[in-house]
C-alpha atoms as one frame of an Amber mdcrd trajectory, in Angstrom:
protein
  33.659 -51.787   8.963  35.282 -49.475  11.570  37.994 -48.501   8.993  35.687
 -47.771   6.440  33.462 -45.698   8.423  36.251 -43.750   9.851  37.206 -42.737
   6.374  33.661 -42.514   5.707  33.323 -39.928   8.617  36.021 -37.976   7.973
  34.754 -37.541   4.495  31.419 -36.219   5.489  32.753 -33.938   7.506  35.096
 -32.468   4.995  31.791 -32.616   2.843  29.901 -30.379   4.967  32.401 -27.815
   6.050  33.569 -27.381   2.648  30.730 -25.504   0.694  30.169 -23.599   3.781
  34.404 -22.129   3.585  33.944 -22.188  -0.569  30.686 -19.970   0.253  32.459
 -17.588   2.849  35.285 -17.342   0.058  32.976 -16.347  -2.632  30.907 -13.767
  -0.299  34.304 -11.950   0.328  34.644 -11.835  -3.267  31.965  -9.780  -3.788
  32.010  -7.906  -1.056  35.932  -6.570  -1.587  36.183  -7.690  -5.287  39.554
  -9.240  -4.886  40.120 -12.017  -7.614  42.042 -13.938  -4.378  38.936 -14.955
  -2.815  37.453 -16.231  -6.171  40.432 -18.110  -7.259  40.458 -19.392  -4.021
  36.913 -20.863  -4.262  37.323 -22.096  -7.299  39.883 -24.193  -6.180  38.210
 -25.608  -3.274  35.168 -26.293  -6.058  37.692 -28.854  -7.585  38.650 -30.523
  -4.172  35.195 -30.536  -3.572  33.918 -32.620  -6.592  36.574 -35.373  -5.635
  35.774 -35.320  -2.005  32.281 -35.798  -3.649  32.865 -38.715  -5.467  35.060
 -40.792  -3.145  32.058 -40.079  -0.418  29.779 -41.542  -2.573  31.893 -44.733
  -3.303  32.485 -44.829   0.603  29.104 -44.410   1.430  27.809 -47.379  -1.000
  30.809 -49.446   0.479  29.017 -48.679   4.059  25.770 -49.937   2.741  26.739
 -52.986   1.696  28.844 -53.735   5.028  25.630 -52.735   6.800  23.575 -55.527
   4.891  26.171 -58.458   4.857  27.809 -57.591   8.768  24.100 -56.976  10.520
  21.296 -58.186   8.126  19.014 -58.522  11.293  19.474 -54.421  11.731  18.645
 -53.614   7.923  15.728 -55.653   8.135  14.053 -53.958  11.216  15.215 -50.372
  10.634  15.714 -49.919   6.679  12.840 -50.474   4.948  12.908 -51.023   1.121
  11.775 -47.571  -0.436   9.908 -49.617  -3.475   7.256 -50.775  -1.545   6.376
 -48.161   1.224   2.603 -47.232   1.967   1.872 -43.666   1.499  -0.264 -42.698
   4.883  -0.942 -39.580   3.097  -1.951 -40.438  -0.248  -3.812 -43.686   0.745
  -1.721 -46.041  -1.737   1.913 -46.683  -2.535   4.949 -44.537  -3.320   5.000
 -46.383  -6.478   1.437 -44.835  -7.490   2.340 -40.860  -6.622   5.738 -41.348
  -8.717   3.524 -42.490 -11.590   1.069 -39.874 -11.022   3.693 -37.273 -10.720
   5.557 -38.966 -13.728   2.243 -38.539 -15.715   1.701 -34.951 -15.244   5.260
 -33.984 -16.901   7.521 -33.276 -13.574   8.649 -30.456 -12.615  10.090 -27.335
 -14.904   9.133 -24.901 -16.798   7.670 -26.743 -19.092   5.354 -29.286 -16.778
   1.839 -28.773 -15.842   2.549 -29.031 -12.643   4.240 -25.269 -13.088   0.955
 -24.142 -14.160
């Protein structure tokens, strides 16, 4: 678990500092207009789409240590998100998503949009 959540970590971190350098890049782009700064993005685009991808596998390995190495933890402090009460809408989650499913979405096209 600690190996895997090491490499998790180090992942997430990568994962946020990332789009904030790829954004930096791209705002010097358009503020000088040298192609450098673009290419440059771009590339860090790529390495972020993998960094992406193996987070995701890492974080679903993570889940499933969570729930075989301390069941007693998931059970108090994750809660199933298929059967919450909805304080605010006086039923379940389950209802709203159907009631939000009903009324098209949202898009341009909905009528939620108007």
């Amino acid at each position: 678990m600690a190996t895997s959540l090491a490499f998790h970590l180090t992942f997430a971190v990568f994962g946020f500092g990332l789009p904030v350098m790829m954004l930096i890049a791209e705002g010097l782009h358009l503020r000088t207009g040298d192609p450098a700064w673009l290419a440059l993005a771009r590339r860090w685009s790529k390495a972020f789409a993998i960094l992406f991808a193996v987070g995701a596998v890492s974080d679903t390995i993570i889940a499933f240590e969570l729930g075989s190495l301390w069941p007693g933890f998931t059970k108090v402090y994750v809660q199933p998100s298929r059967r919450r009460e909805c304080p605010d809408c006086g039923g379940s989650v389950e209802k709203e998503r159907n009631r939000f499913d009903a009324a098209g979405g949202v898009g341009w096209g909905s009528k939620l949009a108007g």
